[in-house]
C-alpha positions as CSV (number, residue, x, y, z in Angstrom):
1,X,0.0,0.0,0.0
2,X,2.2,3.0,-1.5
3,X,-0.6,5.6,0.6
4,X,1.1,4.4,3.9
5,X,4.7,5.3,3.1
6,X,5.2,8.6,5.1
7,X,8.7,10.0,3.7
8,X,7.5,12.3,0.5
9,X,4.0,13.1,2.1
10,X,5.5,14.3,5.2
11,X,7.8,16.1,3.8
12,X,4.7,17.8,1.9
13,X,3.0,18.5,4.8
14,X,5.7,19.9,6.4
15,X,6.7,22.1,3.6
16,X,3.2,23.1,3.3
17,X,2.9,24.2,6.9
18,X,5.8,26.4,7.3
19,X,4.7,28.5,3.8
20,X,1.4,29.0,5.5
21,X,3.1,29.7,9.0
22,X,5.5,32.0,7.3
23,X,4.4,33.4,4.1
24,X,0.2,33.7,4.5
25,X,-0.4,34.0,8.4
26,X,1.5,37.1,9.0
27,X,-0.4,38.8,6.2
28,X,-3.9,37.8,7.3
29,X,-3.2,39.0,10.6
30,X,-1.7,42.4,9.9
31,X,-5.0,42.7,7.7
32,X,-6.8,46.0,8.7
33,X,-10.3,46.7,7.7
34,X,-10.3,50.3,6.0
35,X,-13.5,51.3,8.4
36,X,-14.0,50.0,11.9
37,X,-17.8,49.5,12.2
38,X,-19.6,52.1,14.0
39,X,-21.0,51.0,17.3
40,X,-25.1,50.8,17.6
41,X,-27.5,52.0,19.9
42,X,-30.1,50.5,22.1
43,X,-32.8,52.1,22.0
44,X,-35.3,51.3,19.0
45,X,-35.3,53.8,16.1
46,X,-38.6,55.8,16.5
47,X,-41.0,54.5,14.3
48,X,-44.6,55.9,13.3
49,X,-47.4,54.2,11.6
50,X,-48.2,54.3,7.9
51,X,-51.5,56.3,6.9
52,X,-53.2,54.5,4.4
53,X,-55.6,56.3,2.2
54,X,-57.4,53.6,0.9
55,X,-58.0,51.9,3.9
């Protein structure tokens, strides 16, 4: 069973996980959102009924 021989494949995993640790991780998490959301109220917004003419 050739799936069960672990020398390339974890060599490939390896490789794999230092490019991501080195390469893509720092860059995602130095990632800043151009506008910081804008913090909401509690209160309900004041709302009025509708006035329907044909009703």
């Amino acid at each position: 069973m050739p799936q069960l021989i672990p020398s390339p494949w974890l060599a490939y995993l390896l490789f794999s996980w230092v490019v991501f640790s080195v390469i893509v991780l720092p860059k995602v998490s130095t990632h800043v959102f151009p506008e910081a959301p804008a913090p909401q109220t509690k209160q309900a917004p004041q709302t009025e009924p509708w006035n329907w003419l044909w009703h």
